[in-house]
C-alpha positions as CSV (number, residue, x, y, z in Angstrom):
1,X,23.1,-9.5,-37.4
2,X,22.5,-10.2,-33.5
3,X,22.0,-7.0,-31.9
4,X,23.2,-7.0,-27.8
5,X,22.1,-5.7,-24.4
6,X,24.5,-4.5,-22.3
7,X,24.0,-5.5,-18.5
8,X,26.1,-3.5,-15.6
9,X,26.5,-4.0,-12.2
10,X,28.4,-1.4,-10.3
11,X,30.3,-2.3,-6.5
12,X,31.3,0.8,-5.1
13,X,33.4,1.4,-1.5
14,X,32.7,4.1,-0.1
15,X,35.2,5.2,2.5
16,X,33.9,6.6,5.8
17,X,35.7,9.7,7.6
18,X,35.1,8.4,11.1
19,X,38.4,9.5,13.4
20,X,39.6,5.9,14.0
21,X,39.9,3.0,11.5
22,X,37.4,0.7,11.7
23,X,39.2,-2.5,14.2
24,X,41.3,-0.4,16.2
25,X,42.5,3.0,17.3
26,X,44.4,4.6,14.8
27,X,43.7,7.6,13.0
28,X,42.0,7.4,10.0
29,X,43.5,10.1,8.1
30,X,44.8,10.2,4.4
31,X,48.4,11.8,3.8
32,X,50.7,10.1,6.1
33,X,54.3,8.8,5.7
34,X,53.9,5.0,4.6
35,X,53.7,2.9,7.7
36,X,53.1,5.5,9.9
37,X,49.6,4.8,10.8
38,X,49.5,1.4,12.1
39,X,49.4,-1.1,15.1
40,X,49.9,-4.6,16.1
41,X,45.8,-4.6,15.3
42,X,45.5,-3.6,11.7
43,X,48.6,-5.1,11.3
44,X,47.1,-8.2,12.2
45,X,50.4,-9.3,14.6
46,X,49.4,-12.8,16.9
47,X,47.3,-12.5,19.3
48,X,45.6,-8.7,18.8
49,X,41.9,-8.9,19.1
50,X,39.5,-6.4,16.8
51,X,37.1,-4.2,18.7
52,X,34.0,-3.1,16.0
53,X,34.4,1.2,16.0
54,X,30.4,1.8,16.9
55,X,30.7,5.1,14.7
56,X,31.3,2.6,11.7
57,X,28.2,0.7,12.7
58,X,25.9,4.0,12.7
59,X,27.7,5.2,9.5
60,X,26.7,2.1,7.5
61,X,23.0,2.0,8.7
62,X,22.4,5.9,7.7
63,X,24.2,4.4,4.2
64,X,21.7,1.9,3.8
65,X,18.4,3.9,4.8
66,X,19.6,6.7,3.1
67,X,19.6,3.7,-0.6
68,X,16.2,2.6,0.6
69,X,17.9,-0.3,2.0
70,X,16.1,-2.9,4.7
71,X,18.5,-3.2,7.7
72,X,19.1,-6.2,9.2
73,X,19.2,-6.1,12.8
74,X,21.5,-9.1,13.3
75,X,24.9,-8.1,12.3
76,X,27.5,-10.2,11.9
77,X,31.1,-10.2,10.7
78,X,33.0,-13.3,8.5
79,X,36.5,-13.4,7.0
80,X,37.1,-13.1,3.7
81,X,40.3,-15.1,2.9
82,X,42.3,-14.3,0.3
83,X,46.4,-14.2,-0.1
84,X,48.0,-10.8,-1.4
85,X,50.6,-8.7,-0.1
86,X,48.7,-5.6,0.7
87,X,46.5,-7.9,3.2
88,X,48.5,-8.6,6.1
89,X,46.5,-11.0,8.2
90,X,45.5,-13.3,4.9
91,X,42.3,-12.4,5.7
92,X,39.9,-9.3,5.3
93,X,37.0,-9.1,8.1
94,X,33.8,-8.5,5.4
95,X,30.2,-9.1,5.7
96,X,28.8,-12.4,3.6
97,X,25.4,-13.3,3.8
98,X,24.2,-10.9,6.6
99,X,24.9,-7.5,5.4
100,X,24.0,-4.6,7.0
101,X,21.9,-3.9,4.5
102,X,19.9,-4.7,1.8
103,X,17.4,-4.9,-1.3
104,X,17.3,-1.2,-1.9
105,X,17.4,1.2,-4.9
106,X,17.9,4.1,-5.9
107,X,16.7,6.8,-8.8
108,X,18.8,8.1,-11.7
109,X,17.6,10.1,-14.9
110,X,18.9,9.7,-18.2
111,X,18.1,12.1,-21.1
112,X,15.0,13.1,-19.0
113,X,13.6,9.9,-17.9
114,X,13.8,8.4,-14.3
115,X,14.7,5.4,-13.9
116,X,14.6,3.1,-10.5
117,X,18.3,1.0,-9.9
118,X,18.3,-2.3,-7.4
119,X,20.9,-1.8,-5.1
120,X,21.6,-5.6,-3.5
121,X,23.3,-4.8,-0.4
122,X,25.3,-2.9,1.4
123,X,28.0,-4.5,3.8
124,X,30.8,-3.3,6.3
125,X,34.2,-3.9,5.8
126,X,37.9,-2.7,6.2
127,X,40.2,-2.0,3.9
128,X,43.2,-3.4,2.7
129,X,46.6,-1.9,2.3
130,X,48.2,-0.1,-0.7
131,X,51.5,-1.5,-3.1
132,X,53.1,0.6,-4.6
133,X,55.2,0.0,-7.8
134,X,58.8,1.3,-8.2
135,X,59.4,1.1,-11.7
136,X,62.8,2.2,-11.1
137,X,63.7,-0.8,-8.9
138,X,61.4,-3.1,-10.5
139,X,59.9,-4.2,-7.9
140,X,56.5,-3.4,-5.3
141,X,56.1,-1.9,-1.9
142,X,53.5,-2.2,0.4
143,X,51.7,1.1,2.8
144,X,49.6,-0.3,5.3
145,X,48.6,3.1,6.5
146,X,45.3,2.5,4.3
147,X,44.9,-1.3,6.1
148,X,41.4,-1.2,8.3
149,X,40.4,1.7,6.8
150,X,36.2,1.5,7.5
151,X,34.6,0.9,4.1
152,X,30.8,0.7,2.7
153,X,30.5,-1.6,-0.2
154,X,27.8,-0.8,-2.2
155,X,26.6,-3.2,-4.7
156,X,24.0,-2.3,-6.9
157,X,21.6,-5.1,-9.5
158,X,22.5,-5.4,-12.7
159,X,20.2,-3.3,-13.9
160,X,22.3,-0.3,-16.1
161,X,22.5,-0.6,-19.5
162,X,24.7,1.6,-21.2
163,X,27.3,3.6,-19.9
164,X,26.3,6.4,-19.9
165,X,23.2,4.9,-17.1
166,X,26.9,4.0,-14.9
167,X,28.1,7.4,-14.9
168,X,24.5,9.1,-14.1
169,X,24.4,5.9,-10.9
170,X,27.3,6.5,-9.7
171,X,26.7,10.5,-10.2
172,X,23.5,10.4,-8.0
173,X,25.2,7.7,-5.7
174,X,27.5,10.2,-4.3
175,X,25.7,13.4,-4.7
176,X,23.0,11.3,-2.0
177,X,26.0,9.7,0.0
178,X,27.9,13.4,0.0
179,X,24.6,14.5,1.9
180,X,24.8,12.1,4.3
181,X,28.4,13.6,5.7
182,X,30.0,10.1,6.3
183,X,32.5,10.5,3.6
184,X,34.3,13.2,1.7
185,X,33.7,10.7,-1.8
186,X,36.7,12.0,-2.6
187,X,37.9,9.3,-5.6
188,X,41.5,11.3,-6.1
189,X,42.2,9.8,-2.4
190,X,40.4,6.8,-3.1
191,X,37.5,7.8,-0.8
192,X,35.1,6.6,-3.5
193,X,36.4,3.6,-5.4
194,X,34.5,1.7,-8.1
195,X,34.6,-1.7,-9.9
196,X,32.4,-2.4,-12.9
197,X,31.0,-6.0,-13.8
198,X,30.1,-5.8,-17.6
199,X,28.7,-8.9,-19.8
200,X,26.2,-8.5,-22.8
201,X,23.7,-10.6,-24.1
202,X,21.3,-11.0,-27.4
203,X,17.9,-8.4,-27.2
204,X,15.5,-10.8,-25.6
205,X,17.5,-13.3,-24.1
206,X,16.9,-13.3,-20.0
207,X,20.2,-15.6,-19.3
208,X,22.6,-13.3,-18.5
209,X,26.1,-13.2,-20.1
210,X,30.0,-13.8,-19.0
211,X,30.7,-11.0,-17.4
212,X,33.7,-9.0,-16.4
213,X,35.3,-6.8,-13.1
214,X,36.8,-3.6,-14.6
215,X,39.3,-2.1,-11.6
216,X,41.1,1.4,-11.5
217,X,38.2,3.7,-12.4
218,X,39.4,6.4,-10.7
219,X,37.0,9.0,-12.1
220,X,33.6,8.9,-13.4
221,X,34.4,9.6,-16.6
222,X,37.2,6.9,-17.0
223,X,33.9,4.6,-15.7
224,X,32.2,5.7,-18.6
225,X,34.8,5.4,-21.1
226,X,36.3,1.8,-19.8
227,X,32.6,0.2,-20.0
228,X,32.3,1.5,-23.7
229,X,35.7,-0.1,-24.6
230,X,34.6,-3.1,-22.9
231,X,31.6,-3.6,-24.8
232,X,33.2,-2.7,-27.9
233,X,35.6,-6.1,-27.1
234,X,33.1,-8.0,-25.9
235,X,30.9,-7.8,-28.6
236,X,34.0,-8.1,-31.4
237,X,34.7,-11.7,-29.3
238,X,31.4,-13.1,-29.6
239,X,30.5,-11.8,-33.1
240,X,34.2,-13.1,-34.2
241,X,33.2,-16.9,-32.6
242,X,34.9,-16.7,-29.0
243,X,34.0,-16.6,-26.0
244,X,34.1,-14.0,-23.2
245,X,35.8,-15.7,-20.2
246,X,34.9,-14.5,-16.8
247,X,38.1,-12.4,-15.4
248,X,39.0,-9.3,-13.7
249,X,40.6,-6.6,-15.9
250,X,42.8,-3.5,-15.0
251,X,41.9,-0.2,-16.9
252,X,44.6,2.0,-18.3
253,X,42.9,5.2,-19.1
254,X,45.6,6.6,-20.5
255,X,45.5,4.0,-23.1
256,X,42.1,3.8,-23.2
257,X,42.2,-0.1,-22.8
258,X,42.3,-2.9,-20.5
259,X,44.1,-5.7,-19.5
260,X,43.6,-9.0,-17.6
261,X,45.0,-9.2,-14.0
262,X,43.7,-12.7,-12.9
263,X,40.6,-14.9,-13.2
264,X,37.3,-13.5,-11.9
265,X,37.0,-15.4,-8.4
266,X,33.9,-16.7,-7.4
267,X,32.1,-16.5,-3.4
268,X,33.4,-19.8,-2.8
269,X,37.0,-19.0,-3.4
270,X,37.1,-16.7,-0.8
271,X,35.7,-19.4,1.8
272,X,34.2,-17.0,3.4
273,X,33.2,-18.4,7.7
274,X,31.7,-16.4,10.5
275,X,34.5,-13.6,12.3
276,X,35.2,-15.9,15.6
277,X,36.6,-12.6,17.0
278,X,33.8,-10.4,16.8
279,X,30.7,-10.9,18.8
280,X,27.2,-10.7,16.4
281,X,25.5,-7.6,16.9
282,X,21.7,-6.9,17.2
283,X,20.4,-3.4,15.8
284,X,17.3,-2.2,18.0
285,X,14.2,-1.0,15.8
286,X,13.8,1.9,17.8
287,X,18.2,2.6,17.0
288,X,17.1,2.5,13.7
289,X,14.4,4.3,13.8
290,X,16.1,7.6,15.4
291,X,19.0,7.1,12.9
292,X,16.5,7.6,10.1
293,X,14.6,10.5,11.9
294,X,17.8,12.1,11.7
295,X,18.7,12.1,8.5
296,X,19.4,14.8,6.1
297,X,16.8,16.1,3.6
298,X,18.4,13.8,0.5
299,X,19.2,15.8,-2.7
300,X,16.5,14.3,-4.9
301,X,13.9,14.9,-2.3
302,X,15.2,19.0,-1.9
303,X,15.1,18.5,-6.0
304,X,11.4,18.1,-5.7
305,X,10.4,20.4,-3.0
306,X,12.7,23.2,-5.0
307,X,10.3,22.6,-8.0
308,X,7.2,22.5,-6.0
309,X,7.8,25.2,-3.4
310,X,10.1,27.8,-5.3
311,X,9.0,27.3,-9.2
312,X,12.1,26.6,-10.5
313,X,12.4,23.9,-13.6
314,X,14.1,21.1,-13.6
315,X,17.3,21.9,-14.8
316,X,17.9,25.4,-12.1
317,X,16.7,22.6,-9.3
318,X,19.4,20.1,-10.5
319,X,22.2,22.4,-10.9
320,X,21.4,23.8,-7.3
321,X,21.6,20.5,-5.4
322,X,24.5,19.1,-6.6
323,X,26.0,21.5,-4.4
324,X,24.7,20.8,-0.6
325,X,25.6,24.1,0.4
326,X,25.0,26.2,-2.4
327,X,21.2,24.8,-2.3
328,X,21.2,25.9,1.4
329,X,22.7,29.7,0.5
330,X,19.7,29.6,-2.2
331,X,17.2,29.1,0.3
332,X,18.5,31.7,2.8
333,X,18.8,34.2,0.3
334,X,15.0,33.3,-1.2
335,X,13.9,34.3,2.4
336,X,15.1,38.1,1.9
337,X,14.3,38.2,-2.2
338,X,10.9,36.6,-2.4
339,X,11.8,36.2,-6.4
340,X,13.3,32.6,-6.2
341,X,14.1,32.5,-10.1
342,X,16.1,35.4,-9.8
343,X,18.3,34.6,-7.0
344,X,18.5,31.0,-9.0
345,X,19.9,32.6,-11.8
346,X,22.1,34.5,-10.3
347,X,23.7,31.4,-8.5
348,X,23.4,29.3,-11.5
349,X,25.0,32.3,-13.8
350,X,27.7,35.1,-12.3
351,X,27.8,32.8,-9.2
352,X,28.9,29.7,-10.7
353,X,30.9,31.1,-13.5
354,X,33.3,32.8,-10.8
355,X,33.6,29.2,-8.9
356,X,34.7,27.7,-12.0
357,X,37.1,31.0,-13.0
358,X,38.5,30.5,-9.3
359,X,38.7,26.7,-9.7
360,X,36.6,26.4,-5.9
361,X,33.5,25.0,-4.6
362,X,30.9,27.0,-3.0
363,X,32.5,26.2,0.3
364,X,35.3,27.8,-0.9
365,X,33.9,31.6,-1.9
366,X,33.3,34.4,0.9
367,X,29.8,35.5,0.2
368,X,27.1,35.9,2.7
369,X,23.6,36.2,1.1
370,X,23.3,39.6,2.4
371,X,25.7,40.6,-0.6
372,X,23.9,38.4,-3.2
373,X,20.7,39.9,-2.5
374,X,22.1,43.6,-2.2
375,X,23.2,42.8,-5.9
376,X,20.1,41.4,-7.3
377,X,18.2,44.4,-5.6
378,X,20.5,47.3,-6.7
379,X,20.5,45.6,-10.6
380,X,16.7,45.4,-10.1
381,X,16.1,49.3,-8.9
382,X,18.4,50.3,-11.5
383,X,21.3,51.5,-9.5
384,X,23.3,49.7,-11.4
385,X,23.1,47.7,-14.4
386,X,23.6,43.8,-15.2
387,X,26.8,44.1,-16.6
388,X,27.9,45.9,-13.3
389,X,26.1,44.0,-10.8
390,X,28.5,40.8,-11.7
391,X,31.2,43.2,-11.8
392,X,30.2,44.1,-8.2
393,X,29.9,40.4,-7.7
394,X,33.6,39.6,-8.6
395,X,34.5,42.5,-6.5
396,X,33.0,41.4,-3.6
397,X,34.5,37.6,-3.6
398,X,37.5,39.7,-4.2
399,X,37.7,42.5,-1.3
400,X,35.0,41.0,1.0
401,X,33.8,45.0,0.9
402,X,30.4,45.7,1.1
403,X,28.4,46.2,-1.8
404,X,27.4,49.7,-1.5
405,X,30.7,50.3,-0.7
406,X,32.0,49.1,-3.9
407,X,29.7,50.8,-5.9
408,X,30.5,54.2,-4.5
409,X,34.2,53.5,-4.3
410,X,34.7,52.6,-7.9
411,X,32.1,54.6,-9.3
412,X,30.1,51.9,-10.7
413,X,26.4,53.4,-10.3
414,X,24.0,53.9,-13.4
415,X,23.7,57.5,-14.9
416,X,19.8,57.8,-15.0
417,X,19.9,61.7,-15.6
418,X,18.1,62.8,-19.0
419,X,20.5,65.4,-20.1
420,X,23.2,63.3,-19.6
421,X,22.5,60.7,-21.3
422,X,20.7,62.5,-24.5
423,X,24.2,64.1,-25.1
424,X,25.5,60.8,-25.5
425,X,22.6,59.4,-27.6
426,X,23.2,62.4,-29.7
427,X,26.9,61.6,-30.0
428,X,26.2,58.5,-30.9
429,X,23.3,59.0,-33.4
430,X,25.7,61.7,-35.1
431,X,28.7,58.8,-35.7
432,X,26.7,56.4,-36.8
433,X,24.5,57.9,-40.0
434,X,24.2,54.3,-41.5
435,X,22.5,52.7,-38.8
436,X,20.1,55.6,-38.2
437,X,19.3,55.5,-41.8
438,X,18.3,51.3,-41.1
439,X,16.4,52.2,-38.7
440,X,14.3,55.2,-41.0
441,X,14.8,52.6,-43.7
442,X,12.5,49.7,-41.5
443,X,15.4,48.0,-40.2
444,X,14.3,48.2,-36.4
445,X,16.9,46.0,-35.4
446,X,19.6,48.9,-35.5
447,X,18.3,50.2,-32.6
448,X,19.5,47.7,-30.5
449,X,23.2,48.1,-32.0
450,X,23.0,52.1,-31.2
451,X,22.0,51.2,-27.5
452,X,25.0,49.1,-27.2
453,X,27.6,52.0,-28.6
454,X,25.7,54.1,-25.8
455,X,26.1,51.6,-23.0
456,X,29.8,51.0,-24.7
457,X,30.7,55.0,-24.3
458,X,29.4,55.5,-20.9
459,X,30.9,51.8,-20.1
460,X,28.3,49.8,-19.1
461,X,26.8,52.6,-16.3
462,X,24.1,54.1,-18.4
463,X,20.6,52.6,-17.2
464,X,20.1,50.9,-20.6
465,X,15.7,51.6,-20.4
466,X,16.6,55.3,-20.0
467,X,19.2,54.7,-23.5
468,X,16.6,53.2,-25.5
469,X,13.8,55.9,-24.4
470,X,15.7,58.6,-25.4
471,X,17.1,57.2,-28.2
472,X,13.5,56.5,-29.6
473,X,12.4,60.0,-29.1
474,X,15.5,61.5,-30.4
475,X,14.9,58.7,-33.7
476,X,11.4,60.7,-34.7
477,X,13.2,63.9,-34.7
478,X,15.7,63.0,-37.1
């Protein structure tokens, strides 16, 4: 039986959250009334004149150095024609065979093993508008609010194959793009949008296959799920005797399939031609080289220096730079607890289980890492125990109070005193005859049970080192 490679390509657009759209001066903002947000110039009404926002420019360069990219420093504009109701002037102003950018890559790991994906280019564009179907009415409207919108299209080699590779690309594509603060990637409001071009072919064979567009992935895990269906059909077509034919299909997650919209179009359909309205632009080296000197520290490079510098595996490094400022709050706090793993379990533990209890990002949650680190210190002097110290922690999130206030308010600090806790051991050594014979019996693993009904009586504010001592000593003399 012929066994098949799967071959992905991913194009993603990647919105940019400059002030104005990307031709003209209206607000680029997501929310409004339909219609609201437009002029004669994204409307494209006779004789309006684009003018190129210079914060779109910038934008798409720190984009493509950020991807490894080389930028060209001759930028030009073309038109992109193409006839559909949410495009107004028949016409989309694109970038064809001078993008702003190109032959980069850029690093994904899948079940522990890095690998390195092409990206092809990376070209400026605006966006179209938005229809809207009325099922009601049967019929479609069109919002033009969307309609110049500034866009980064992102087109990566076809170099993923499997799925699950897509979902990891497109993970670590806008974790790197999120750092650069050019875009909230937010795909609910189609900040982040992403078509997939699938095709497979025979194990060995270099020719590639037929291929594909899947449209509407509007989550990463519909991406995953729609390029596993379509490899399930493609591979059912070919072993059956058909043949896949090259079109663009529309994925229904709710039905976990996908149907055709229209025939895959090809460069030359578009008749692409150089924008006669727009001027060519040339990109200084030095422009360039201040835009790089200026970027961000990228999330796989903090990845590495958090491993190097502070210790930490792997995993604690990952989980603290998805989040660009929870990996900053780590750092600040490792600067007043010189224990970095510590603080890193804290944040990846109590920390992160409250954000996802609370339903918020980091951004979201009043802590300053003054209170983190006066937790992890009074849990490490003993003042209070584990248990209590992410007690304290939901408290503080809470109230906003400080932590020593909270401690003394509700009562919440450890009971280190001898006597008081050897009436409790002896209470508890006294109810619970069956264990205590375990232990007598070689059974050492009682103890720890017996520790818990102490810590359970005096409710988790018994130091539980001063519990076990006593309890051993009070053990022999039984």
């Amino acid at each position: 039986m012929t066994t098949f490679e799967t071959v992905i390509g991913l194009e993603v657009h990647l919105q940019l959250k400059t002030k104005t759209k990307i031709f003209c001066g209206c607000r680029n903002e997501f929310g409004h009334e339909p219609n609201t947000n437009v002029c004669p110039v994204c409307l494209g009404l006779p004789g309006t004149l684009p003018v190129l926002n210079r914060q779109v420019l910038l934008d798409g360069v720190k984009v493509g150095l950020a991807l490894n990219c080389t930028i060209n420093n001759f930028v030009k504009f073309d038109r992109k024609n193409y006839f559909y109701p949410d495009l107004p002037k028949g016409y989309q102003i694109s970038q064809f065979d001078l993008p702003i950018a190109r032959q980069g890559y850029l690093d994904i790991v899948v079940d522990g093993t890095s690998k390195r994906i092409g990206i092809t280019r990376a070209h400026l564009e605006e966006d179209a508008g938005k229809l809207v179907h009325d099922a009601v009415n049967n019929g479609s409207l069109v919002d033009y609010n969307r309609t110049g919108t500034p866009l980064v299209e992102i087109v990566s080699e076809p170099d993923l194959r499997s799925a699950q590779e897509a979902y990891e690309y497109l993970t670590a594509l806008k974790l790197t793009l999120s750092y650069l603060g050019v875009s909230d990637c937010d795909m609910e409001k189609g900040s982040l949008r992403c078509d997939a071009n699938v095709s497979i072919r025979p194990v060995g064979q270099e020719k590639l296959g037929t291929k594909t567009e899947l449209k509407n992935l509007n989550s990463f895990s519909a991406l995953k799920r729609a390029v596993e269906f379509e490899v399930t059909r493609q591979t059912g077509v070919i072993l059956s005797g058909g043949q896949v034919v090259q079109e663009t299909l529309l994925w229904n997650d709710d039905q976990g399939a996908a149907v055709a919209m229209r025939s895959k179009e090809q460069a030359h359909d578009y008749r692409y031609f150089p924008e006669p309205d727009l001027v060519p632009f040339t990109l200084e080296a030095n422009q360039v080289q201040l835009l790089r000197e200026g970027l961000p520290e990228l999330p796989y490079v903090k990845l590495a220096r958090f491993m190097a510098r502070y210790g930490l595996n792997h995993y604690d490094a990952f989980i603290l730079v998805q989040d660009q400022g929870l990996a900053s709050f780590f750092e600040v706090c490792v600067k007043a607890h010189a224990d970095a793993k510590k603080v890193a379990n804290w944040l990846i533990g109590p920390l992160m289980k409250e954000m996802n209890e609370r339903k918020k990002s980091f951004i979201g949650m009043s802590l300053t890492p003054q209170a983190m680190v006066a937790i992890i210190q009074k849990v490490e002097t003993g003042v209070i125990s584990n248990v209590i110290g992410k007690e304290v922690l939901a408290l503080v999130l809470d109230t906003g109070k400080a932590v020593d206030a909270i401690i003394e308010e509700k009562g919440l600090a450890q009971v280190s005193d001898d006597e008081a806790l050897g009436k409790v051991v002896d209470d508890i050594i006294a109810a619970n005859p069956a264990a205590v014979a375990e232990i007598k019996g070689g059974k050492t693993g009682a103890i720890g049970f017996l520790v818990g009904q102490a810590l359970k009586k005096m409710q988790g504010k018994a130091n539980p080192k001063k519990i076990n001592e006593i309890l051993s000593r009070r053990l022999q003399d039984v």
